[in-house]
KOLGU-4560 file (N, C-alpha, C; in nm, 3 decimals, padded with zeros to 5 digits):
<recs>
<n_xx: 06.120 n_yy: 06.072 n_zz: 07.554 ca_xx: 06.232 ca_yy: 06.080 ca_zz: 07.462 c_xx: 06.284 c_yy: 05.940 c_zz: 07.437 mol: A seq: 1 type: UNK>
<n_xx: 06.311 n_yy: 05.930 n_zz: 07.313 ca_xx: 06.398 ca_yy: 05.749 ca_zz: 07.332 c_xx: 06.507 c_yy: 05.819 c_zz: 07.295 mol: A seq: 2 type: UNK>
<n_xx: 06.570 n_yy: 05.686 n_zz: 07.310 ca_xx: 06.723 ca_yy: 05.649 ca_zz: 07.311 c_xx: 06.826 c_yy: 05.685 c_zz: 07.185 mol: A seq: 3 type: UNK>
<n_xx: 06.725 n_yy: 05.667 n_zz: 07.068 ca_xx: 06.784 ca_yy: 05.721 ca_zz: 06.927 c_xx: 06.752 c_yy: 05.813 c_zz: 06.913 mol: A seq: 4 type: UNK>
<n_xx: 06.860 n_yy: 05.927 n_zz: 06.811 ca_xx: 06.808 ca_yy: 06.008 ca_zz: 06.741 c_xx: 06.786 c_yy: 06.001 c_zz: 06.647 mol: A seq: 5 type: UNK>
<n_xx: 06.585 n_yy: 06.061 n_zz: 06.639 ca_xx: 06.548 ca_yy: 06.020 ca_zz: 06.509 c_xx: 06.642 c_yy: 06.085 c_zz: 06.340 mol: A seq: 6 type: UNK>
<n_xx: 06.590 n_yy: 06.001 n_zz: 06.253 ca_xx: 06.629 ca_yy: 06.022 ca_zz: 06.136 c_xx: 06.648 c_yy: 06.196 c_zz: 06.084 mol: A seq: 7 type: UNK>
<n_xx: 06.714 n_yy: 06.212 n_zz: 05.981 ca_xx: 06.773 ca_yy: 06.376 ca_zz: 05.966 c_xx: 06.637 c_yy: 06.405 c_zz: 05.894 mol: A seq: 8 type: UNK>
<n_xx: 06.540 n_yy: 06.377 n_zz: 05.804 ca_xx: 06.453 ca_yy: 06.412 ca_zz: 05.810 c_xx: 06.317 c_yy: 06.431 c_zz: 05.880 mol: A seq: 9 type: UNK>
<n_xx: 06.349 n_yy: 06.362 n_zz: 05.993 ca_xx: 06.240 ca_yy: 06.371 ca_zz: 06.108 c_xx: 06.284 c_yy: 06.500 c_zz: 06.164 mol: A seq: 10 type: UNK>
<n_xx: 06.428 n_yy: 06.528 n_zz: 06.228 ca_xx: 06.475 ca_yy: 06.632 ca_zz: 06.277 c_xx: 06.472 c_yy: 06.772 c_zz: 06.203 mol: A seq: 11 type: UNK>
<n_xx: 06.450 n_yy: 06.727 n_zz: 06.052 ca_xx: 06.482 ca_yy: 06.852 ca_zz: 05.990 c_xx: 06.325 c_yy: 06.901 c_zz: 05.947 mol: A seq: 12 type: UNK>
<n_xx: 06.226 n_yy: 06.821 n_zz: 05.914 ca_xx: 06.059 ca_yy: 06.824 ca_zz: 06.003 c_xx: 06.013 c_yy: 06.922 c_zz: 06.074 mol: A seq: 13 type: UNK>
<n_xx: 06.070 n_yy: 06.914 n_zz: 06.239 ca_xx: 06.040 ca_yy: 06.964 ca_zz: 06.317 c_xx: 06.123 c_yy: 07.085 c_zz: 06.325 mol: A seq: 14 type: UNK>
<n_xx: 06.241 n_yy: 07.091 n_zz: 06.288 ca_xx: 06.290 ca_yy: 07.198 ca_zz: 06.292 c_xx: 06.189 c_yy: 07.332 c_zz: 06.192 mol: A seq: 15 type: UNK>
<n_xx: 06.165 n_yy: 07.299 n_zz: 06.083 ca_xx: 06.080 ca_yy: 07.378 ca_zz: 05.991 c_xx: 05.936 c_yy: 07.401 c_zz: 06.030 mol: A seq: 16 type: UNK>
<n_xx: 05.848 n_yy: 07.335 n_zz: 06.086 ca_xx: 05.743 ca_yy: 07.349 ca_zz: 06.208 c_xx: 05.765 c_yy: 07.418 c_zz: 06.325 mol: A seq: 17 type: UNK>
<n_xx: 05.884 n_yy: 07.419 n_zz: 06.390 ca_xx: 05.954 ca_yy: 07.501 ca_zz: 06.508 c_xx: 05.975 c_yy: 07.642 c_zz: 06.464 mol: A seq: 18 type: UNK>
<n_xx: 06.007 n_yy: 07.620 n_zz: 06.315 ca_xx: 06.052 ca_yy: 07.772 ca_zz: 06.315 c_xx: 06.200 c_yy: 07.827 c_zz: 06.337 mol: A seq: 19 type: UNK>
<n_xx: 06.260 n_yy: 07.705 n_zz: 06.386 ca_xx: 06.411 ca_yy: 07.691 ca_zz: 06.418 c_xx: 06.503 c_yy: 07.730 c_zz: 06.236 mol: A seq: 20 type: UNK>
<n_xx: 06.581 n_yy: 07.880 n_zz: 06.235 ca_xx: 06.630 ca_yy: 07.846 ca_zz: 06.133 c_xx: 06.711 c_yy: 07.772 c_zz: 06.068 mol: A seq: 21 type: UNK>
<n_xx: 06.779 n_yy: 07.802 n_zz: 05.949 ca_xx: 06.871 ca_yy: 07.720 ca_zz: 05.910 c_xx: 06.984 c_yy: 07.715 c_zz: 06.012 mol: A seq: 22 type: UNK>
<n_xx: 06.987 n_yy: 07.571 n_zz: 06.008 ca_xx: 07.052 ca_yy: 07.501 ca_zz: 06.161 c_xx: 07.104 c_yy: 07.364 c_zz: 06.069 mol: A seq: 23 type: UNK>
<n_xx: 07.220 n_yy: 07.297 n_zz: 06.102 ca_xx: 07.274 ca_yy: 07.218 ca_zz: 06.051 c_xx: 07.173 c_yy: 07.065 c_zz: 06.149 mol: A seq: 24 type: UNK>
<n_xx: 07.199 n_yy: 06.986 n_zz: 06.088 ca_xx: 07.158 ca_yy: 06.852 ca_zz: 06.112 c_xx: 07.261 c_yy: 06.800 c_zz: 06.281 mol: A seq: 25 type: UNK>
<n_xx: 07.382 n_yy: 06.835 n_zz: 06.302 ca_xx: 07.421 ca_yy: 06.802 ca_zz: 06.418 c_xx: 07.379 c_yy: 06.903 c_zz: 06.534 mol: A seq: 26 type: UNK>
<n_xx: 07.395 n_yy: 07.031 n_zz: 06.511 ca_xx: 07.305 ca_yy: 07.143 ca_zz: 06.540 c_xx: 07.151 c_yy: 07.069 c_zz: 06.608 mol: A seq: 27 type: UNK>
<n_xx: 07.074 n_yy: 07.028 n_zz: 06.540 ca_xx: 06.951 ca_yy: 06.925 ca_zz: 06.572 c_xx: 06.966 c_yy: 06.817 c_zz: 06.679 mol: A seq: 28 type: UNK>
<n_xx: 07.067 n_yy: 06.732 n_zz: 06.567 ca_xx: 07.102 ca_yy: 06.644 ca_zz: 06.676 c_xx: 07.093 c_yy: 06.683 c_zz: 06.816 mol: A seq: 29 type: UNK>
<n_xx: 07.183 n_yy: 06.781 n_zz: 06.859 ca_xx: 07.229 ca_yy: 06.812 ca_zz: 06.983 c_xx: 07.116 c_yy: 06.876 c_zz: 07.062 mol: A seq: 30 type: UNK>
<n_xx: 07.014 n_yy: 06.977 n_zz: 07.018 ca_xx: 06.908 ca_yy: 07.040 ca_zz: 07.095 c_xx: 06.843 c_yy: 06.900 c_zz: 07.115 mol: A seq: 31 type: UNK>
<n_xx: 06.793 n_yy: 06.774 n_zz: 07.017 ca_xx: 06.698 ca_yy: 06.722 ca_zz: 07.028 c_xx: 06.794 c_yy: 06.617 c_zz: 07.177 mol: A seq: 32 type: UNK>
<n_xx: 06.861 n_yy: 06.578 n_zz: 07.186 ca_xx: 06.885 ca_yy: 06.546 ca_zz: 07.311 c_xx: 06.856 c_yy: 06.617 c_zz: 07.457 mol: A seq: 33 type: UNK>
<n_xx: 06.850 n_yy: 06.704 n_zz: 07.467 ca_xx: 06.779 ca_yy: 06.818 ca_zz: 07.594 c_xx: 06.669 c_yy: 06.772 c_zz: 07.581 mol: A seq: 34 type: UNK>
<n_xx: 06.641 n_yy: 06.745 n_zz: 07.501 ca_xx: 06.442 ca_yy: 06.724 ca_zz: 07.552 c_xx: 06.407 c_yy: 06.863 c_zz: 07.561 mol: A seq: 35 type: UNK>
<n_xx: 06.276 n_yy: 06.866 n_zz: 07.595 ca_xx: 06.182 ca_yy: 06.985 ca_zz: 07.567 c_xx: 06.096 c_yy: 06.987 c_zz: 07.466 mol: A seq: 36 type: UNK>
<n_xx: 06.067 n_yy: 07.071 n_zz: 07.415 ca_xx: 05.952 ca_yy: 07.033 ca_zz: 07.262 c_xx: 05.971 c_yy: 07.051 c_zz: 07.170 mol: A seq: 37 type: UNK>
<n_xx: 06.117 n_yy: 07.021 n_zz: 07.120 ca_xx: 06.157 ca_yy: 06.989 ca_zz: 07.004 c_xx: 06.183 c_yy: 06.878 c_zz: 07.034 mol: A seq: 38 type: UNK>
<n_xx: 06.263 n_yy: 06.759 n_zz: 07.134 ca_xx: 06.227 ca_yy: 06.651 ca_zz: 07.133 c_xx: 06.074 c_yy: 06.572 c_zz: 07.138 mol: A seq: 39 type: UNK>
<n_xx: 06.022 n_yy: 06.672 n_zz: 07.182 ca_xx: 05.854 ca_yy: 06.588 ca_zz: 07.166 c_xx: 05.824 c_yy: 06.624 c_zz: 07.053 mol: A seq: 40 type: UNK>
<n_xx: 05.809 n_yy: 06.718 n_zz: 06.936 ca_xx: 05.803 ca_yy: 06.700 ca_zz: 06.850 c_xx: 05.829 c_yy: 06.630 c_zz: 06.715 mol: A seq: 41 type: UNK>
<n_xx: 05.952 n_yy: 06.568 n_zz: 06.751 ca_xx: 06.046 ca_yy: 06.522 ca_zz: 06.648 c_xx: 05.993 c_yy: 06.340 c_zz: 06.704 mol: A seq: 42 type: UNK>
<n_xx: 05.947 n_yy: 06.326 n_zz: 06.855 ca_xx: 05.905 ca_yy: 06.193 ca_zz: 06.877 c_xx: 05.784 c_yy: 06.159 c_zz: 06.827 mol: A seq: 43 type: UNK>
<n_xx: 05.710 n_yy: 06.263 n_zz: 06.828 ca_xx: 05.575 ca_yy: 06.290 ca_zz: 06.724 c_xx: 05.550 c_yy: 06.240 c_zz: 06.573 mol: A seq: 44 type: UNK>
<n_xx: 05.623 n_yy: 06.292 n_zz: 06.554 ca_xx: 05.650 ca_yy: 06.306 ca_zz: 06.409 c_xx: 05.710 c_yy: 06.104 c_zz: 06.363 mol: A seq: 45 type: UNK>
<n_xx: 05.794 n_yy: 06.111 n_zz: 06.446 ca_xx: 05.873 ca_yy: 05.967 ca_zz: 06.407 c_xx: 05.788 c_yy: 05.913 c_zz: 06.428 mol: A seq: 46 type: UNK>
<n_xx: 05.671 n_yy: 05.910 n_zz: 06.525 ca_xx: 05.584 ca_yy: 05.816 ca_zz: 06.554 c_xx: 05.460 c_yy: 05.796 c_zz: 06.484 mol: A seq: 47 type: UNK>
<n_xx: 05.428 n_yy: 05.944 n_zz: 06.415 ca_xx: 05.263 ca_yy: 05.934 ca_zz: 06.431 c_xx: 05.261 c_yy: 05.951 c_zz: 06.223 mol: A seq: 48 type: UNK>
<n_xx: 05.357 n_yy: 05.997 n_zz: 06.197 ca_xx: 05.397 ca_yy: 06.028 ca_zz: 06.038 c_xx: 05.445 c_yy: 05.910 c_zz: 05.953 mol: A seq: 49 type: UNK>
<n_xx: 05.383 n_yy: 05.903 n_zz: 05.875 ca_xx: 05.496 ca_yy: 05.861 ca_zz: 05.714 c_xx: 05.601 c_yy: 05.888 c_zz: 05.722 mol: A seq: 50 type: UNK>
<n_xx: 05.729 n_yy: 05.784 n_zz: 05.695 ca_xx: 05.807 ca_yy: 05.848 ca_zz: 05.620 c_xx: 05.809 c_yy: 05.927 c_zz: 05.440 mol: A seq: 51 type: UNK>
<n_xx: 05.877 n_yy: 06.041 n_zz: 05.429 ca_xx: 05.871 ca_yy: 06.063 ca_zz: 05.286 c_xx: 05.886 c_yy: 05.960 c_zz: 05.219 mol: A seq: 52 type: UNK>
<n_xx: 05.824 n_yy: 05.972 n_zz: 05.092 ca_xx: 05.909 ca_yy: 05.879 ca_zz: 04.985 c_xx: 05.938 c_yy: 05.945 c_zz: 04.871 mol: A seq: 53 type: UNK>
<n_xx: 06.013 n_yy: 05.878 n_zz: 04.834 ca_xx: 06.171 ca_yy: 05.970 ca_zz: 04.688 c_xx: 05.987 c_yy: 05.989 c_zz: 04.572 mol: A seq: 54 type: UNK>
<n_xx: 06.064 n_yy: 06.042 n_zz: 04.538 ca_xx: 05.932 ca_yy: 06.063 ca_zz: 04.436 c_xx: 06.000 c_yy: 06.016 c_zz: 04.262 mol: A seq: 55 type: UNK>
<n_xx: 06.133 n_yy: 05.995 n_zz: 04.284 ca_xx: 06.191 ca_yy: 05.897 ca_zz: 04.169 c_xx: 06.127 c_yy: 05.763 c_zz: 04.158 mol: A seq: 56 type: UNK>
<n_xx: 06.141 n_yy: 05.691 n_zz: 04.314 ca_xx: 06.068 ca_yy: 05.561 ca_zz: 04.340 c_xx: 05.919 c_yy: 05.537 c_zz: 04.306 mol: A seq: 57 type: UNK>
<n_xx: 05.862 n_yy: 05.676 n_zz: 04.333 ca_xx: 05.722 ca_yy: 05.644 ca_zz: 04.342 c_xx: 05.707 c_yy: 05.651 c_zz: 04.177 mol: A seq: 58 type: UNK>
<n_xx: 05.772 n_yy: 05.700 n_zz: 04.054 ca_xx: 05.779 ca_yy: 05.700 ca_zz: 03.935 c_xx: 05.868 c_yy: 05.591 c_zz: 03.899 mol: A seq: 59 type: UNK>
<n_xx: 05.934 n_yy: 05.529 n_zz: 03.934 ca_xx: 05.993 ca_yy: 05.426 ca_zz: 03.896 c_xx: 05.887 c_yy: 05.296 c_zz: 03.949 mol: A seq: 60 type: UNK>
<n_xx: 05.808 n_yy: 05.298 n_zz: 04.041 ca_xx: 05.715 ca_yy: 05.163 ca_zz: 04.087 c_xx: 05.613 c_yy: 05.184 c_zz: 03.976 mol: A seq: 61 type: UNK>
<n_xx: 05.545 n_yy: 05.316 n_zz: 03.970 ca_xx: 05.421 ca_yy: 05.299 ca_zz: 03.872 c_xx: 05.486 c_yy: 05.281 c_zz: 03.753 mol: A seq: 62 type: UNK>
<n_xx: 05.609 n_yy: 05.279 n_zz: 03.669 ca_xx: 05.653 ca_yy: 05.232 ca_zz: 03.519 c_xx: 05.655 c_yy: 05.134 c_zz: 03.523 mol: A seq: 63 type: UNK>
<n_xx: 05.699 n_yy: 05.024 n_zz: 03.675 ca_xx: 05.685 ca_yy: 04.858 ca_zz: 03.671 c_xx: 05.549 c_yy: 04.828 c_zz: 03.634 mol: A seq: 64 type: UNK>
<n_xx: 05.432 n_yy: 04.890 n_zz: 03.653 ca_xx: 05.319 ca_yy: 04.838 ca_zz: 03.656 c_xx: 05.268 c_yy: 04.788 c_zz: 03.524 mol: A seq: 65 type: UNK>
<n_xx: 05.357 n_yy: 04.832 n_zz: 03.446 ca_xx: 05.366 ca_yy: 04.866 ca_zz: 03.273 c_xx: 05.396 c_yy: 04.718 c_zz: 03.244 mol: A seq: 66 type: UNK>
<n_xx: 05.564 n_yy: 04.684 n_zz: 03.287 ca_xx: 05.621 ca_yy: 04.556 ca_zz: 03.267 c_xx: 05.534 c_yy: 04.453 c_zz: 03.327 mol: A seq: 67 type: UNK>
<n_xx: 05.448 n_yy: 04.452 n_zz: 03.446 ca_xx: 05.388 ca_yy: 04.363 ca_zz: 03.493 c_xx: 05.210 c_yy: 04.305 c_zz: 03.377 mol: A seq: 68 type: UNK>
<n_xx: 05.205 n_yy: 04.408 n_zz: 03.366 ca_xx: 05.056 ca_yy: 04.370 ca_zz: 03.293 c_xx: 05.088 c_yy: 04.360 c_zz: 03.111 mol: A seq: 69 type: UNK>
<n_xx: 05.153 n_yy: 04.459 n_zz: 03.063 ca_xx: 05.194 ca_yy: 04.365 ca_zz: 02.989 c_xx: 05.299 c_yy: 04.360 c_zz: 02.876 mol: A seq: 70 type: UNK>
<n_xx: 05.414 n_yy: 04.333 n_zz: 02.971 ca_xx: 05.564 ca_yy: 04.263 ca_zz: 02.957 c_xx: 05.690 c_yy: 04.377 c_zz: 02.869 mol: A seq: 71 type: UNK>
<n_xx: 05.623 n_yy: 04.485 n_zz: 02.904 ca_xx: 05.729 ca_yy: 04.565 ca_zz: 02.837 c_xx: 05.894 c_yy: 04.530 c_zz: 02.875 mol: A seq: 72 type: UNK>
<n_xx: 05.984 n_yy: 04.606 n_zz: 02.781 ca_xx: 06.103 ca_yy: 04.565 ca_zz: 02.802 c_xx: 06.160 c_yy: 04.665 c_zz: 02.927 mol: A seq: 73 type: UNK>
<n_xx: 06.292 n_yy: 04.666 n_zz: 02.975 ca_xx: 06.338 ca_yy: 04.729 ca_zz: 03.038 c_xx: 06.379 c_yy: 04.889 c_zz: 03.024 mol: A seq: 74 type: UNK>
<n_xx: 06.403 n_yy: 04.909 n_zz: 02.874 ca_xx: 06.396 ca_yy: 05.045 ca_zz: 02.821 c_xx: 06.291 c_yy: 05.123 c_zz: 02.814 mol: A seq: 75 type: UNK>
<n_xx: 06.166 n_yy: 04.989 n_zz: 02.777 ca_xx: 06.045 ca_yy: 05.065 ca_zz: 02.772 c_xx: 05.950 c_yy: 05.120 c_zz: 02.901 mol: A seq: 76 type: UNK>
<n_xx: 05.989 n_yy: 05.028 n_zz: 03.031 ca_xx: 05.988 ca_yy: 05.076 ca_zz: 03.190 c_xx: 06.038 c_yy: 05.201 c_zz: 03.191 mol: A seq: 77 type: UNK>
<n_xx: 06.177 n_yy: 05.229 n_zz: 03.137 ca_xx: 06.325 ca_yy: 05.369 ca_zz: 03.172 c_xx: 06.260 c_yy: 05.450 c_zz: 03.149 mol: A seq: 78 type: UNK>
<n_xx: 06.195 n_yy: 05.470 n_zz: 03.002 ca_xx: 06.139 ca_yy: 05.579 ca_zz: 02.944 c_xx: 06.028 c_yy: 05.620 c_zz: 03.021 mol: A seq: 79 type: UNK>
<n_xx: 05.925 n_yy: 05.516 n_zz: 03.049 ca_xx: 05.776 ca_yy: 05.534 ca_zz: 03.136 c_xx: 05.838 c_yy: 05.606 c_zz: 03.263 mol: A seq: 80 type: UNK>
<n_xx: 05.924 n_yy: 05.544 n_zz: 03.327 ca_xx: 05.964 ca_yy: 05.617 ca_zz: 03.423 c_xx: 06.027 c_yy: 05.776 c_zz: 03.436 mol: A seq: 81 type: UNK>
<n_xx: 06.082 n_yy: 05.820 n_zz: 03.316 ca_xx: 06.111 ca_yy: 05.947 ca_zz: 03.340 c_xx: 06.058 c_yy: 06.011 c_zz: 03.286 mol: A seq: 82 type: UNK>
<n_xx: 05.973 n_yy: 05.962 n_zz: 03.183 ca_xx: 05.849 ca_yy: 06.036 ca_zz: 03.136 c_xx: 05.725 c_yy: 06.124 c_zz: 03.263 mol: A seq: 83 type: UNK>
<n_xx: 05.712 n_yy: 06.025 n_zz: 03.345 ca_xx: 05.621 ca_yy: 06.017 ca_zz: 03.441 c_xx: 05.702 c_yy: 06.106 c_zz: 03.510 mol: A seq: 84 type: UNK>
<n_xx: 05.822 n_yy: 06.124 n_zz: 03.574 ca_xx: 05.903 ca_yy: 06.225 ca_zz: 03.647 c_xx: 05.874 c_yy: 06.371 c_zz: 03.613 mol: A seq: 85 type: UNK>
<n_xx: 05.922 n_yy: 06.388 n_zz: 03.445 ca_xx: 05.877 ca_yy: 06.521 ca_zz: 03.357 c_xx: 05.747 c_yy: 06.552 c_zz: 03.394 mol: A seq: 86 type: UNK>
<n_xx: 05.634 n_yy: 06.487 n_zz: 03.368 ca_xx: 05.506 ca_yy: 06.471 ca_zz: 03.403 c_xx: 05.478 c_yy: 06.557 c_zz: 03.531 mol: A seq: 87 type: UNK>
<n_xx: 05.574 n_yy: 06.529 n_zz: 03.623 ca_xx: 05.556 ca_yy: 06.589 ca_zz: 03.797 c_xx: 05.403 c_yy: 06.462 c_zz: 03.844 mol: A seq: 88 type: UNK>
<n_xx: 05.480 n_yy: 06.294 n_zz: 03.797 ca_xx: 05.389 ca_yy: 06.242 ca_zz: 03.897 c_xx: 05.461 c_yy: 06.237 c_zz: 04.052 mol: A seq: 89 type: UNK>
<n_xx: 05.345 n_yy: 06.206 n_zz: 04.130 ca_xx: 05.422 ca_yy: 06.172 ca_zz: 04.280 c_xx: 05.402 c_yy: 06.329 c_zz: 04.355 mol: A seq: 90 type: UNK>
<n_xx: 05.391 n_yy: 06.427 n_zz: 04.275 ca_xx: 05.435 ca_yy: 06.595 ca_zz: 04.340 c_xx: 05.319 c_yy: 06.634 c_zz: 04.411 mol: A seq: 91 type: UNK>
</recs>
């Protein structure tokens, strides 16, 4: 077990793998301090996993790729970017 408790989506992770129902985030907090195997799980997870990523970001990085190669404006990034959202890139 370490010393922190991991992040609310690490906790909220393992809770949905556990099978643990809807349970609030301090709720978590508090079991994952006891230890047992929801703390080994949730140390698992922090350790051996990705974090998510926003899937706005991941549509907002590929519209930069636009401005980088070749030189669109900033509106014309906005649009690429929520175009690409509608799209369901990143999903």
């Amino acid at each position: 077990m370490t010393t922190e408790t991991p992040p609310d989506e690490v906790l909220l992770e393992a809770a949905k793998r556990s099978h643990i129902g809807a349970q609030t985030v301090e709720y978590l907090r508090r079991i994952y301090r006891h230890g047992g195997g929801f703390t080994a799980l949730c140390d698992m997870i922090q350790k051996y996993e990705k974090p998510p990523v926003d899937r706005k970001l991941l549509c907002a990085r590929e519209a930069m790729k636009s401005w980088v190669g070749g030189g669109a404006g900033p509106e014309t990034i906005c649009v690429r970017a929520i175009e690409l959202w509608e799209e369901g890139f990143g999903k």
